[in-house]
N, C-alpha and C positions, 0 to 999 in steps of 0.2 A: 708477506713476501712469498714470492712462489720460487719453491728449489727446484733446479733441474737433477735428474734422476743418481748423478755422482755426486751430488753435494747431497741429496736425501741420503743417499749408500753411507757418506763420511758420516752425516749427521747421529743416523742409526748406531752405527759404530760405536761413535764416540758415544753417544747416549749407553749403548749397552758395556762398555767396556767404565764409566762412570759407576753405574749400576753393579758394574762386577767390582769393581775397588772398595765401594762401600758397604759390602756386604764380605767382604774378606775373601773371597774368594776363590780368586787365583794365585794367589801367595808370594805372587813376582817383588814384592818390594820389602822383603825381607831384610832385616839388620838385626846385629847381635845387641842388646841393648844390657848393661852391666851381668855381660854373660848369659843372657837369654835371648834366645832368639823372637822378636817379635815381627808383625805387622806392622810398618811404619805409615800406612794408608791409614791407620786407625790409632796411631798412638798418641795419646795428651801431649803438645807440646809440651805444657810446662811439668811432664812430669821427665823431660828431655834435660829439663836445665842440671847443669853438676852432673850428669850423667857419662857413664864411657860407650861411648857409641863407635860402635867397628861395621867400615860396610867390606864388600867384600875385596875391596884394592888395598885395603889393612892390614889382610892374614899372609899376605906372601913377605918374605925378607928379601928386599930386590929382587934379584931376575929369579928368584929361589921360591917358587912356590910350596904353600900349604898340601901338606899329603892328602888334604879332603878332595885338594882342586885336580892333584895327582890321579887319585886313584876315580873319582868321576871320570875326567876325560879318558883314562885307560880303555877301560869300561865300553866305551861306545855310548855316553849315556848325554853324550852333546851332540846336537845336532843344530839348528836354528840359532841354540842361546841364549836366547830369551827367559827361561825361567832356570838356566843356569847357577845365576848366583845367588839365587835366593834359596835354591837348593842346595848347594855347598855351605851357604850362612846357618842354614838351618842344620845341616850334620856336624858344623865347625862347634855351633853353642851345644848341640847332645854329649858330641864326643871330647871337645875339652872340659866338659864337666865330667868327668871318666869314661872312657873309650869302651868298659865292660856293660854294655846295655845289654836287653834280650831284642830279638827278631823282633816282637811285636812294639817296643817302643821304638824301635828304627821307623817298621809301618806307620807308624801313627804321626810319626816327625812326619814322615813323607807323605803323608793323605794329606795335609795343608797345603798341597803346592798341584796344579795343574800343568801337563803337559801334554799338547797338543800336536806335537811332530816326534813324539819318540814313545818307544814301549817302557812302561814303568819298571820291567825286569832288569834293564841294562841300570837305570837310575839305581836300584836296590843290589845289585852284583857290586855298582861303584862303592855306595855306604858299607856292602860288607866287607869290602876291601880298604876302604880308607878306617874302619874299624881296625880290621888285625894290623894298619902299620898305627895307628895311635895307640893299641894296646901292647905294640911293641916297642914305642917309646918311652910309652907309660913302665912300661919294666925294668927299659934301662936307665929310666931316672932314677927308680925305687934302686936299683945297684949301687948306684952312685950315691946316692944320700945315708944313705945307709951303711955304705963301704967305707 
């Protein structure tokens, strides 16, 4: 069958954007999976079963969003969208596993994730911001529990 030149263009595409899924790539399909943020391009279903899977329309309480999603969009660090929430899924499982991480594990959460229409610095200004209000919740629980 012969393509004409926008159905080659699609075809390509989608060839290449297949190719990028299955090689992990661009990290757009991110979920939290039993508090770990993984790859869901690449995850065993059946290691899915009994599992708590959070995607990212989970972490907000009604109209009350997650301070990850907060302090991302503050930031300047959305533009498009598209690799969005898999970048908020991916700072939501760092930081509620304790919000006191070092710079360089922030980096390395964020080298999994590709972004194509924005500067990686406004993405890493948001993570260091949605850090200091998780590590400022994280304090006022420690009062409360404690107190």
């Amino acid at each position: 069958m012969k393509r004409g030149p926008a159905a080659q263009l699609i075809w390509k595409w989608a060839a290449a954007h297949q190719l990028q899924k299955w090689d992990e790539a661009c990290g757009t399909c991110v979920v939290v999976v039993n508090g770990r943020a993984v790859k869901s391009c690449n995850f065993p279903i059946r290691r899915a079963q009994g599992a708590e899977i959070l995607t990212v329309e989970g972490i907000s309480r009604g109209m009350e969003v997650h301070p990850v999603q907060t302090a991302i969009a503050e930031s300047g660090a959305v533009q498009c969208g598209f690799c969005t929430p898999s970048i908020v899924m991916e700072l939501y499982a760092l930081l509620e596993a304790g919000p006191h991480v070092s710079e360089r594990e922030m980096v390395n959460a964020l080298n999994k994730h590709l972004c194509r229409c924005n500067g990686y610095e406004p993405i890493l200004n948001g993570a260091r911001n949605a850090q200091q209000v998780m590590a400022e919740v994280d304090s006022r629980q420690l009062t409360v529990d404690s107190g």
